[in-house]
N, C-alpha and C positions, 0 to 999 in steps of 0.2 A: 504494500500500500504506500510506504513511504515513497518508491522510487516513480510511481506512478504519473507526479508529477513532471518528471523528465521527457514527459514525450511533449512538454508543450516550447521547448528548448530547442533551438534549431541543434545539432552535432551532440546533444549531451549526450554522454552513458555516464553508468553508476562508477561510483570511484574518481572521474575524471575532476577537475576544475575547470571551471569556463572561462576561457579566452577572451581576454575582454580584445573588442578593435581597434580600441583609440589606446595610444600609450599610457602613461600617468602625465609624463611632459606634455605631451599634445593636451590631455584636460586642464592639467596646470594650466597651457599658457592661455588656454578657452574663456578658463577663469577669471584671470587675469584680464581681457580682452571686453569681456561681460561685465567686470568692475568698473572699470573706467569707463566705460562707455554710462553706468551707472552714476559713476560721482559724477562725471560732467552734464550729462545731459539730464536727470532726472533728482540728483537731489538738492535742495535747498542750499543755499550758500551755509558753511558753517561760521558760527561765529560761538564766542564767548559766554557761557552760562553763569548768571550769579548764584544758582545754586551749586555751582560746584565747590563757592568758597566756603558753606558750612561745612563743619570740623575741621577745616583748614584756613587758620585765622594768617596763612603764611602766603598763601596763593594773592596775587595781585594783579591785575588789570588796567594798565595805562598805557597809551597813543598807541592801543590797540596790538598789544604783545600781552601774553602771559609772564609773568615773573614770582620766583620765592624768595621773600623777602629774608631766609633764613640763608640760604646759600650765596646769598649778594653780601652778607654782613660776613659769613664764614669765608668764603672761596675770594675775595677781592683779587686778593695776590696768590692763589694757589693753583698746584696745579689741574683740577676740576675745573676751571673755566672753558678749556676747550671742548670737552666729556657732556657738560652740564648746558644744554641751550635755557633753562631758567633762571641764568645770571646775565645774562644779556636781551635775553627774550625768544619767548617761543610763540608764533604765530599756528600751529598744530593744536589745533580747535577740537580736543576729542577728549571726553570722557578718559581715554586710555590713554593720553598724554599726559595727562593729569598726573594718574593713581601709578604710571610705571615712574613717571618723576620722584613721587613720594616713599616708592618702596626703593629707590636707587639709591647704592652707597655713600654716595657723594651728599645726598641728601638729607641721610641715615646719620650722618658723622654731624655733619652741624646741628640738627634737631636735639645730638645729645648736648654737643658741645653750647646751645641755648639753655637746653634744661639744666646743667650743671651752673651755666650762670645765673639763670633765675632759683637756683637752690641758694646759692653763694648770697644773692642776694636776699632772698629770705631770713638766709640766718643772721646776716648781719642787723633786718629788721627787728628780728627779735634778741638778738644782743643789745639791742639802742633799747628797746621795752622793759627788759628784766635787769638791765645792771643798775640803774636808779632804785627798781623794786629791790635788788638785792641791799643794795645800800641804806634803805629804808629799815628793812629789816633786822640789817646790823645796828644802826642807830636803835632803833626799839631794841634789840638783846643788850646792848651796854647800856641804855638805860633803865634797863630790869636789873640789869647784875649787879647796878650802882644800888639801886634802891634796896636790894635783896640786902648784900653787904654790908649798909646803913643799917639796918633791920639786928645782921645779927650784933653785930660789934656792939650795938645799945642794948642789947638784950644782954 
């Protein structure tokens, strides 16, 4: 029953593979051929989405390039600028311009090297917060140990 189907197969028999006509190259380049004919003539010009910048407070939009505002501050003088079309501008208007930027090394490396400074800077807010509280507190313990001391020596 299974093989039954074979007779609707021009040359098949059982066990065989079928011979495809066309090569893989030749559909490749068909493919190929049918895309472009696609992006030019039938779809919409691309441009720029603002929703792309949510959860990406880094993605920037001006005189009509895409830019990361993280690898413009990391990469200035390094060498990722030739690697990285987000530090000079990327006009490639795609969703997957976007997210393969984000997941790229180059880009990887400054997002940490941002977050280490915005930790750095963190701690230093809260070193300016607590070392007055700390000093607050030492003043109040000597002035307890004063009174205490008072306390026993007249006793």
């Amino acid at each position: 029953m299974s093989f039954s189907l074979l007779r609707y197969f021009d040359g098949a028999k059982p066990g065989d593979k079928r011979q495809s006509q066309v090569s893989i190259e030749q559909r490749a380049e068909g493919n190929k051929k049918r895309w472009k004919s696609y992006e030019v003539e039938k779809r919409d010009e691309r441009g720029f989405h603002e929703v792309w910048k949510k959860d990406r407070p880094w993605l920037q939009f001006n005189d009509g390039v895409m830019t990361c505002s993280l690898c413009q501050v990391f990469f200035k003088n390094n060498t990722c600028v030739g690697k990285n079309t987000f530090i000079t501008g990327s006009t490639n208007f795609k969703v997957s311009t976007v997210s393969d930027h984000e997941s790229s090394k180059c880009h990887q490396k400054a997002a940490e090297a941002e977050l280490a400074k915005q930790s750095k800077h963190d701690m230093q807010k809260s070193e300016a917060v607590l070392y007055p509280l700390l000093l607050f507190v030492i003043c109040v313990c000597r002035s307890l140990l004063s009174h205490i001391s008072k306390k026993v020596i007249s006793v």
